[in-house]
PDB file of N, CA, C and O in Angstrom, chain B, residues numbered from 101:
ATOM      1  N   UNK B 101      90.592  47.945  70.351  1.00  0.00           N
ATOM      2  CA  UNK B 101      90.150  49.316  70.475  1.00  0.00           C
ATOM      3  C   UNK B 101      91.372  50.200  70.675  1.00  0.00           C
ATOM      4  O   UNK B 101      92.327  49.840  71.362  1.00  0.00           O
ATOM      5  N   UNK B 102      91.314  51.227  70.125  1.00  0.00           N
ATOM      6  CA  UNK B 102      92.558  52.251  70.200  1.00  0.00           C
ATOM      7  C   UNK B 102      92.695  53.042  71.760  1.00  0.00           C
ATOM      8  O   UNK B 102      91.778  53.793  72.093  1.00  0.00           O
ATOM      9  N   UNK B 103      93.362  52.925  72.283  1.00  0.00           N
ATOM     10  CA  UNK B 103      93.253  53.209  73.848  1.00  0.00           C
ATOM     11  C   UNK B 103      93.070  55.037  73.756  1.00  0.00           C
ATOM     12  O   UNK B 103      92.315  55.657  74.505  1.00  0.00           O
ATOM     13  N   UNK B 104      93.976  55.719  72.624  1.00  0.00           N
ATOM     14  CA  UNK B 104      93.531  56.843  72.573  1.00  0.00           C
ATOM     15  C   UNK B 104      92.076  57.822  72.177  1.00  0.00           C
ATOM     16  O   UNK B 104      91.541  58.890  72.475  1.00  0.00           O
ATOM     17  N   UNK B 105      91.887  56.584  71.270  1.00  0.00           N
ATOM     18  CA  UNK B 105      89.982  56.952  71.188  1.00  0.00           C
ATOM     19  C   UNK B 105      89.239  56.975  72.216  1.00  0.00           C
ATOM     20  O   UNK B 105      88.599  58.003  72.438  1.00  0.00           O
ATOM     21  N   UNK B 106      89.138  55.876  73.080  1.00  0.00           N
ATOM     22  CA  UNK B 106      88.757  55.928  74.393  1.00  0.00           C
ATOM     23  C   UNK B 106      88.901  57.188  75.256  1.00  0.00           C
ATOM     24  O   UNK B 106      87.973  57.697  75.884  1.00  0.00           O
ATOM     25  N   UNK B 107      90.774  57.852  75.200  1.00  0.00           N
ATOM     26  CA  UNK B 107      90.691  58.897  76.198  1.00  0.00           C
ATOM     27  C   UNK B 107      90.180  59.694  75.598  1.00  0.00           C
ATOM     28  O   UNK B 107      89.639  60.551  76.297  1.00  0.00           O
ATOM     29  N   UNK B 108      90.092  59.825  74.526  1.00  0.00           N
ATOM     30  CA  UNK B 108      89.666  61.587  73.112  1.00  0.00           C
ATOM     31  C   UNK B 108      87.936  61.413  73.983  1.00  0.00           C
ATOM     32  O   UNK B 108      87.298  62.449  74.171  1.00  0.00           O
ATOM     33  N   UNK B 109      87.282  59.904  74.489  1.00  0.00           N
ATOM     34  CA  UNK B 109      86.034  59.691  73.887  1.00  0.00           C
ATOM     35  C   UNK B 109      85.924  60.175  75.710  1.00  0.00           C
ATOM     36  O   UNK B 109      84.793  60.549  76.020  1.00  0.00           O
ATOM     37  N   UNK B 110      86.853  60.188  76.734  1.00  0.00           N
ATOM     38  CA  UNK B 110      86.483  59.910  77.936  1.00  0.00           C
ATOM     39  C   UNK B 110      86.192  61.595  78.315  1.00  0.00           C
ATOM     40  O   UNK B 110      85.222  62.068  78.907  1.00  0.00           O
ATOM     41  N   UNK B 111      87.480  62.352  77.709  1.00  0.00           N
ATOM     42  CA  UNK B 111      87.370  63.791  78.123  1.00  0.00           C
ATOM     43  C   UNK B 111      86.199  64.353  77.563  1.00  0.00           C
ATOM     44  O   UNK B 111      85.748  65.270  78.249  1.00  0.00           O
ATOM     45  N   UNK B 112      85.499  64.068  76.428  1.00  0.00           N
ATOM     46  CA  UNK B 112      84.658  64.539  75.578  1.00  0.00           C
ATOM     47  C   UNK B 112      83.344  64.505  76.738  1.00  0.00           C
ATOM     48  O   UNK B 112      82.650  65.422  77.176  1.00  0.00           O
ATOM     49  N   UNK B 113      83.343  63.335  76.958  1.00  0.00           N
ATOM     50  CA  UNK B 113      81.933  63.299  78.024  1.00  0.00           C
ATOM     51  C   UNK B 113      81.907  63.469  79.335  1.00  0.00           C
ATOM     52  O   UNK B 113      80.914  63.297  80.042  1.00  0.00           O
ATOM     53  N   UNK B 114      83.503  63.972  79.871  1.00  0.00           N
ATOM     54  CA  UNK B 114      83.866  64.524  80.940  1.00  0.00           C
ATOM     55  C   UNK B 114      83.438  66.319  80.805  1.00  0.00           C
ATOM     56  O   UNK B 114      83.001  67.201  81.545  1.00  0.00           O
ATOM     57  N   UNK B 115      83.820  66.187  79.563  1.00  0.00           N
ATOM     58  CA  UNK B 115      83.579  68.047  79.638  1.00  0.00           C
ATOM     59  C   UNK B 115      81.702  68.529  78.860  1.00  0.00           C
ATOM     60  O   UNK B 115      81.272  69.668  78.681  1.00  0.00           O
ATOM     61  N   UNK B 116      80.959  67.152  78.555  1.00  0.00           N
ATOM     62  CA  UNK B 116      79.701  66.985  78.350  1.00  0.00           C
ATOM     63  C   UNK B 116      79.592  67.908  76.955  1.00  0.00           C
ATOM     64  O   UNK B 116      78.801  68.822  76.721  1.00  0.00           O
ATOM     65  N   UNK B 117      80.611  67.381  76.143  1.00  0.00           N
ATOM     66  CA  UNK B 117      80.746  67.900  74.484  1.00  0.00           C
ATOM     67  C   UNK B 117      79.866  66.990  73.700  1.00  0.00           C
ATOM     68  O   UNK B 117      80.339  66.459  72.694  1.00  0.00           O
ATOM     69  N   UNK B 118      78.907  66.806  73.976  1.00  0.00           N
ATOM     70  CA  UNK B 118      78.291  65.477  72.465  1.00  0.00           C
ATOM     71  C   UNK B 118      78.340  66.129  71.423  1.00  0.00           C
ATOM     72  O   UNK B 118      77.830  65.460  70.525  1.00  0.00           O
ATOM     73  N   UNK B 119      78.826  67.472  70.927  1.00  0.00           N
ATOM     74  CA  UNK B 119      78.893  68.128  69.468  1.00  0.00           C
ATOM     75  C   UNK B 119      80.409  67.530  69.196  1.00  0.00           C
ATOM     76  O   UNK B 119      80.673  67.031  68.102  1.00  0.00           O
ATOM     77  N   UNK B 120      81.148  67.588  69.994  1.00  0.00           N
ATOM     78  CA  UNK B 120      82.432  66.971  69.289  1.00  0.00           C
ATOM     79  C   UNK B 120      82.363  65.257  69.168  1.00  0.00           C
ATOM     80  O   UNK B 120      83.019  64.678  68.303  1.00  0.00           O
ATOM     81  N   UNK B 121      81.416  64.456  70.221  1.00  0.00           N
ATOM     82  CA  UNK B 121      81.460  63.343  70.013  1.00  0.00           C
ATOM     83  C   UNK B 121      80.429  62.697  68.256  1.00  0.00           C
ATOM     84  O   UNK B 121      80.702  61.757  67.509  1.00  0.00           O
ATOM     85  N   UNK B 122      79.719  63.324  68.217  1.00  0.00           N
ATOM     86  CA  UNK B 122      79.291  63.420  67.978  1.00  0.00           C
ATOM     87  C   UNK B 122      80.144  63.846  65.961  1.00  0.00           C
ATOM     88  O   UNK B 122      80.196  62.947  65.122  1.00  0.00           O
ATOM     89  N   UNK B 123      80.294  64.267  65.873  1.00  0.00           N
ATOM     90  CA  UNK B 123      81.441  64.650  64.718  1.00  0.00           C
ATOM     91  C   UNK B 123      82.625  63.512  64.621  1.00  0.00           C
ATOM     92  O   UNK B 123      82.801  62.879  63.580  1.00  0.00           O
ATOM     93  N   UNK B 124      83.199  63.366  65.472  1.00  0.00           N
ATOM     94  CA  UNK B 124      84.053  62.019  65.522  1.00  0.00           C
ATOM     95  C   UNK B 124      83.387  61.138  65.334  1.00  0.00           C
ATOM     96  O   UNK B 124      84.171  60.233  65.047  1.00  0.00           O
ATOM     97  N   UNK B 125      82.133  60.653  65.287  1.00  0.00           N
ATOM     98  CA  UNK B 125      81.306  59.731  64.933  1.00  0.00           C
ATOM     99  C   UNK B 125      81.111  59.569  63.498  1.00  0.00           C
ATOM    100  O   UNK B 125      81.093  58.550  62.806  1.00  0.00           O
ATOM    101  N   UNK B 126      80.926  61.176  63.115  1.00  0.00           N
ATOM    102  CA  UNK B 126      80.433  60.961  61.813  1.00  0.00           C
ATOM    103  C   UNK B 126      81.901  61.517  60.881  1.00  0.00           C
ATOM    104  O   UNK B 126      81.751  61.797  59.692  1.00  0.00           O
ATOM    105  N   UNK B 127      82.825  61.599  61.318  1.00  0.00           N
ATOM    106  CA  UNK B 127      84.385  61.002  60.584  1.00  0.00           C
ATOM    107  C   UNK B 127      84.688  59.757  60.796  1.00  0.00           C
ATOM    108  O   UNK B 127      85.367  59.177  59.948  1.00  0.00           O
ATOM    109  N   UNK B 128      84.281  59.117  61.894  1.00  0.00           N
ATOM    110  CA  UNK B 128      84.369  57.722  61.577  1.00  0.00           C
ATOM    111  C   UNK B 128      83.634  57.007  60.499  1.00  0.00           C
ATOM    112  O   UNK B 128      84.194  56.201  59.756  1.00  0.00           O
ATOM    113  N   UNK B 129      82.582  57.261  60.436  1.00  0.00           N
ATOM    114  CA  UNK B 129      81.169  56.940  59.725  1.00  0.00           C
ATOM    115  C   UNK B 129      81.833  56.981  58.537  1.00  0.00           C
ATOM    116  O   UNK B 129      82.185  55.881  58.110  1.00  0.00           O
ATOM    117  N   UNK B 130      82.158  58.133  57.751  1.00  0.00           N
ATOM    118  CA  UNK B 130      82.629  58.235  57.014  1.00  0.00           C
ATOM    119  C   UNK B 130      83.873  57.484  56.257  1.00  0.00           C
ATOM    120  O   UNK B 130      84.029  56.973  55.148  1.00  0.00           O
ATOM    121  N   UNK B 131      84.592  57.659  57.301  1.00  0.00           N
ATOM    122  CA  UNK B 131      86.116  56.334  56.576  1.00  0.00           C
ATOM    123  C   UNK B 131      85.559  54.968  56.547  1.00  0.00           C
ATOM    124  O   UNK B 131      85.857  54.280  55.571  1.00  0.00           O
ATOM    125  N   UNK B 132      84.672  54.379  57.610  1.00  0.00           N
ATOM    126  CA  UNK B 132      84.609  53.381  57.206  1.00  0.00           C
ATOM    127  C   UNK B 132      83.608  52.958  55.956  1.00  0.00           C
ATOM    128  O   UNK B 132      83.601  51.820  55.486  1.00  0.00           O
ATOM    129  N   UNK B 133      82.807  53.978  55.511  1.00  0.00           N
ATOM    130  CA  UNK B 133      82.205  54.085  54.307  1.00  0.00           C
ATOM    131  C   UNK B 133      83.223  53.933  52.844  1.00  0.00           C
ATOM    132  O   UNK B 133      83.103  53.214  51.853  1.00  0.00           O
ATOM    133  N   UNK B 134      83.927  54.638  53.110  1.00  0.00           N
ATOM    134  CA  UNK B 134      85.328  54.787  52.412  1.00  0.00           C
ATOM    135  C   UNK B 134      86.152  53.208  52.148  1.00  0.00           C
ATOM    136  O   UNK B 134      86.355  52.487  51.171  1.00  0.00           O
ATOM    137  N   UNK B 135      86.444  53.167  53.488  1.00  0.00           N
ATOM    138  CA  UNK B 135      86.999  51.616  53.068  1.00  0.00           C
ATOM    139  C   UNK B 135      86.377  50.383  52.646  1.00  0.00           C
ATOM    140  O   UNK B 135      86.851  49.463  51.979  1.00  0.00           O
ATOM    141  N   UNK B 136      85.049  50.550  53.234  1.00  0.00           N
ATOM    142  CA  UNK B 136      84.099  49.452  52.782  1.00  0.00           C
ATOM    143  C   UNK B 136      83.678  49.419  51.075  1.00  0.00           C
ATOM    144  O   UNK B 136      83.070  48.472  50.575  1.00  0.00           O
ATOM    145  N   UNK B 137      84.085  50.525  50.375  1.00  0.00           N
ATOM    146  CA  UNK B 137      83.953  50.680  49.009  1.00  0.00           C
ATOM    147  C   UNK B 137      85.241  50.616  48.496  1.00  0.00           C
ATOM    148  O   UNK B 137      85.346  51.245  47.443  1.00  0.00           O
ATOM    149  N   UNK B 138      86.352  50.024  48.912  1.00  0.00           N
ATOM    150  CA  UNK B 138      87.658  49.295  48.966  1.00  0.00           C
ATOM    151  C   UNK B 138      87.706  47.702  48.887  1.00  0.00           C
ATOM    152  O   UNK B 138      88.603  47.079  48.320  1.00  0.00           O
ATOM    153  N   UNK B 139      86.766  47.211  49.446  1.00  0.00           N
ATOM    154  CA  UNK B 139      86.744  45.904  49.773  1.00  0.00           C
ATOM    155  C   UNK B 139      86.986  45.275  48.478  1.00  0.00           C
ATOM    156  O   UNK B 139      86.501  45.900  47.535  1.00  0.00           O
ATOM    157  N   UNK B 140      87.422  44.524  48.273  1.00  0.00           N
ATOM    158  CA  UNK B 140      87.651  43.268  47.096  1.00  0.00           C
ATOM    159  C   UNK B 140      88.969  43.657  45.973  1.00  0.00           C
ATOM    160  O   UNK B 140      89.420  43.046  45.004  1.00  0.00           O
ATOM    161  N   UNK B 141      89.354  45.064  46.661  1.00  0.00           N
ATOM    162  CA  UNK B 141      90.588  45.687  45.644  1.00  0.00           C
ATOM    163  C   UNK B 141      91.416  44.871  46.235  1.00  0.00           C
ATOM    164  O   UNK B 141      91.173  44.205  47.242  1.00  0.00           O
ATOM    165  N   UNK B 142      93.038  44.925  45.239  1.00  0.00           N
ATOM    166  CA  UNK B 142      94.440  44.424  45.401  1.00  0.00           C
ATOM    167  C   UNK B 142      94.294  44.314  46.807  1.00  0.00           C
ATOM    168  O   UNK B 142      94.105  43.108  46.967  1.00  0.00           O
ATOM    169  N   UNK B 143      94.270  44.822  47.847  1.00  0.00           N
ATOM    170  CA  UNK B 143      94.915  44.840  49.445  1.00  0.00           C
ATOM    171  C   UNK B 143      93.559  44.992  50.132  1.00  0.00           C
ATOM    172  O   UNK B 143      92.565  45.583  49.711  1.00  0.00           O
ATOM    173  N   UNK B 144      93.735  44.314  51.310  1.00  0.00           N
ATOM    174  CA  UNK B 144      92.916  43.687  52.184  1.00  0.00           C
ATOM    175  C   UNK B 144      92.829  45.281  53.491  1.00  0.00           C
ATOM    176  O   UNK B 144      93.792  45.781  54.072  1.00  0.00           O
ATOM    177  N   UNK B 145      91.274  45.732  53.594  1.00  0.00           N
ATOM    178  CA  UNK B 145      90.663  46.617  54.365  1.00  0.00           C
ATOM    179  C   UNK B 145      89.834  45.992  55.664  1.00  0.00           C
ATOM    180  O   UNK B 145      89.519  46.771  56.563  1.00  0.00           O
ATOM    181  N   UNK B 146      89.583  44.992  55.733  1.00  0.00           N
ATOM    182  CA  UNK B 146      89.395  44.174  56.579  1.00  0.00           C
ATOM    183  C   UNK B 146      89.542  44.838  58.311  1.00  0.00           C
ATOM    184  O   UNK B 146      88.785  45.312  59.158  1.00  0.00           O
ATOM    185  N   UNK B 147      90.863  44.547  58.185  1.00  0.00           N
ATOM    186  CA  UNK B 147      91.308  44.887  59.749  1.00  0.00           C
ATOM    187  C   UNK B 147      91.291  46.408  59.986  1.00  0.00           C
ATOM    188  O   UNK B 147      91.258  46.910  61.109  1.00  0.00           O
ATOM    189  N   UNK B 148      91.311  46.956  59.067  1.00  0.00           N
ATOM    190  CA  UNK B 148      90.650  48.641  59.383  1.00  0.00           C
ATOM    191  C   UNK B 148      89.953  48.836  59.348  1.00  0.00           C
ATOM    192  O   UNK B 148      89.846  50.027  59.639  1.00  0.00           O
ATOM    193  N   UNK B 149      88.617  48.175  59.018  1.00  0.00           N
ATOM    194  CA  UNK B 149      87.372  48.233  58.917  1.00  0.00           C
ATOM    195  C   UNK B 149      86.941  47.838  60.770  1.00  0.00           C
ATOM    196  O   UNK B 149      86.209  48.350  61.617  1.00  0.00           O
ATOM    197  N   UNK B 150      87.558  47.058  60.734  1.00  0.00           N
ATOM    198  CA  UNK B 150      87.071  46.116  62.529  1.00  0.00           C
ATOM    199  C   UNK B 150      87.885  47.264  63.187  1.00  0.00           C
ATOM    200  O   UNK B 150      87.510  47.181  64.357  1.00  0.00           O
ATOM    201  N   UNK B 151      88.703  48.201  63.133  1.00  0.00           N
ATOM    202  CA  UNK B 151      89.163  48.783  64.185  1.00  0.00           C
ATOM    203  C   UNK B 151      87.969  50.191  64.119  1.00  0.00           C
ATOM    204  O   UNK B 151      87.293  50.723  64.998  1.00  0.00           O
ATOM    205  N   UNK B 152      88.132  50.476  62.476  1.00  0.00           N
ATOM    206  CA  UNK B 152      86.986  51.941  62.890  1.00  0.00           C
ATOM    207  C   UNK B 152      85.581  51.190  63.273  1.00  0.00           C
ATOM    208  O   UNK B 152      84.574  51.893  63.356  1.00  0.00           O
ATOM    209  N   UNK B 153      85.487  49.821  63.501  1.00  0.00           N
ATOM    210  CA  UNK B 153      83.813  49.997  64.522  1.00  0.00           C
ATOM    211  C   UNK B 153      84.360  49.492  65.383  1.00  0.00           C
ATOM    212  O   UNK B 153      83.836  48.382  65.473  1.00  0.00           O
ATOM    213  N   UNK B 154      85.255  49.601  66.254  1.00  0.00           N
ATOM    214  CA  UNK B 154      85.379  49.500  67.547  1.00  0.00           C
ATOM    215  C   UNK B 154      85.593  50.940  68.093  1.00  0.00           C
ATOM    216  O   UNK B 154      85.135  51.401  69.138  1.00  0.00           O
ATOM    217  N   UNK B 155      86.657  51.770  66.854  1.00  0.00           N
ATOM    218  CA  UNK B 155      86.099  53.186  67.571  1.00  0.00           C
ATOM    219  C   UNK B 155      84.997  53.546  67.824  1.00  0.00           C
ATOM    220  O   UNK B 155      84.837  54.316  68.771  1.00  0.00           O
ATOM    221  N   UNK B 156      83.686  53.016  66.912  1.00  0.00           N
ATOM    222  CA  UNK B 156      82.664  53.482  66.513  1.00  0.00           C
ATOM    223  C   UNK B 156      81.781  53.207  68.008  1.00  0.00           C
ATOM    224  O   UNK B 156      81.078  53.908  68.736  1.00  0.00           O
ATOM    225  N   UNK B 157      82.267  51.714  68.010  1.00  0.00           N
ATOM    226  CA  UNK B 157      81.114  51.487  69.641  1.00  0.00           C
ATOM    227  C   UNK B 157      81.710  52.377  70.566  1.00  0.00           C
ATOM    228  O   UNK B 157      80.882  53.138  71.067  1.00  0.00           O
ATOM    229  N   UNK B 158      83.096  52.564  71.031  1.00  0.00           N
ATOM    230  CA  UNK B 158      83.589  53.605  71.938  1.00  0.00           C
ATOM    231  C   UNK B 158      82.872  54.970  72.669  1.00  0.00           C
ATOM    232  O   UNK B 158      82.563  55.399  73.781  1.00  0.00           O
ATOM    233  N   UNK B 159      82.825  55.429  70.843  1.00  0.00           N
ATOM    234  CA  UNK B 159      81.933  56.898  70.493  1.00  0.00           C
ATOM    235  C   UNK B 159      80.339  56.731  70.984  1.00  0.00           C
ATOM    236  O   UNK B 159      79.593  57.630  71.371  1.00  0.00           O
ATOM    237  N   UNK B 160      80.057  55.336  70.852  1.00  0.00           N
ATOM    238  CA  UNK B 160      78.491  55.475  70.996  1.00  0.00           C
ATOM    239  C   UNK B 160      78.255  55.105  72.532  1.00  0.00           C
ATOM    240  O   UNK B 160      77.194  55.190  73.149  1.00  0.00           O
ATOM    241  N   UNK B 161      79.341  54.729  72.941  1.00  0.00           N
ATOM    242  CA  UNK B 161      79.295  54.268  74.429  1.00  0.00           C
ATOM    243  C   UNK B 161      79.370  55.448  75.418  1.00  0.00           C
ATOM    244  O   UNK B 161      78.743  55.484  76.477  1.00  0.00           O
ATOM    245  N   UNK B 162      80.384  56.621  74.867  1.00  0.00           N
ATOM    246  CA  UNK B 162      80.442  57.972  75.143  1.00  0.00           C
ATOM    247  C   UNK B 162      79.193  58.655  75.210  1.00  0.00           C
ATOM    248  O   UNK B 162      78.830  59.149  76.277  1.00  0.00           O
ATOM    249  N   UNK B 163      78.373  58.749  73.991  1.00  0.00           N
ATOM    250  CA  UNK B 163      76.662  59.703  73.787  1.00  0.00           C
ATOM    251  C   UNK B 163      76.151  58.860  74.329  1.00  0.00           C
ATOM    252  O   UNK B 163      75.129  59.475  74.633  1.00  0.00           O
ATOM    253  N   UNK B 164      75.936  57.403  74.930  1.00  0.00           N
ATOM    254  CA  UNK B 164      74.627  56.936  75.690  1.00  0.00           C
ATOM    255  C   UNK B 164      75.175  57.532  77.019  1.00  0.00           C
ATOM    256  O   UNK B 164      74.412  58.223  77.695  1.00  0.00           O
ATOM    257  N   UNK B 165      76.226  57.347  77.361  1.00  0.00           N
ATOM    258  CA  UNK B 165      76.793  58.240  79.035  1.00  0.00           C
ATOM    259  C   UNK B 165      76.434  59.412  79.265  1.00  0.00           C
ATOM    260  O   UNK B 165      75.998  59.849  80.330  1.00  0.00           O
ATOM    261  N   UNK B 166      76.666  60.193  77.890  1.00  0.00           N
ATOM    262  CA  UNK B 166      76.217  61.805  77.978  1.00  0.00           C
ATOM    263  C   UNK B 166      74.202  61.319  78.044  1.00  0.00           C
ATOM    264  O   UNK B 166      73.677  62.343  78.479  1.00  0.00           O
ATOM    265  N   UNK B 167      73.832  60.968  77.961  1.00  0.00           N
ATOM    266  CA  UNK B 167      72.147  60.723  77.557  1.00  0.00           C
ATOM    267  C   UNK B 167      71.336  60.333  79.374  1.00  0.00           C
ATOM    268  O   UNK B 167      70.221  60.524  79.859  1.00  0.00           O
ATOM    269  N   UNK B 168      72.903  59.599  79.984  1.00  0.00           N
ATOM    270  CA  UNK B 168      71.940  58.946  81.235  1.00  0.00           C
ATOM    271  C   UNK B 168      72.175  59.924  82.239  1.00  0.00           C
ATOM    272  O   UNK B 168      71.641  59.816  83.343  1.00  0.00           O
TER     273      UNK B 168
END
């Protein structure tokens, strides 16, 4: 997990933003859509794929905090 996603993800639900978490979600969403339609080309997407869903659980770990 990227330790800076975490803090981007910690202040976000410190300052009770789920519109910005919330958007970082769905730019994540997005690249890894992106790379996953990469898969099987010349070079291996693999390990960027496993890092944007670990941002991804981060982000979602953030909006269930904002929720409780």
């Amino acid at each position: 997990m990227s330790h800076s996603v975490k803090l981007i993800v910690d202040a976000f639900v410190s300052l009770k933003d789920r519109e910005s978490l919330n958007e970082m979600r769905e730019h994540r969403q997005r690249l890894r859509d992106q790379l996953q339609a990469r898969v099987g080309q010349p070079f291996d997407v693999a390990q960027t794929v496993k890092l944007v869903d670990e941002d991804l659980r981060v982000i979602d770990d953030g909006v269930a905090r904002l929720q409780a």
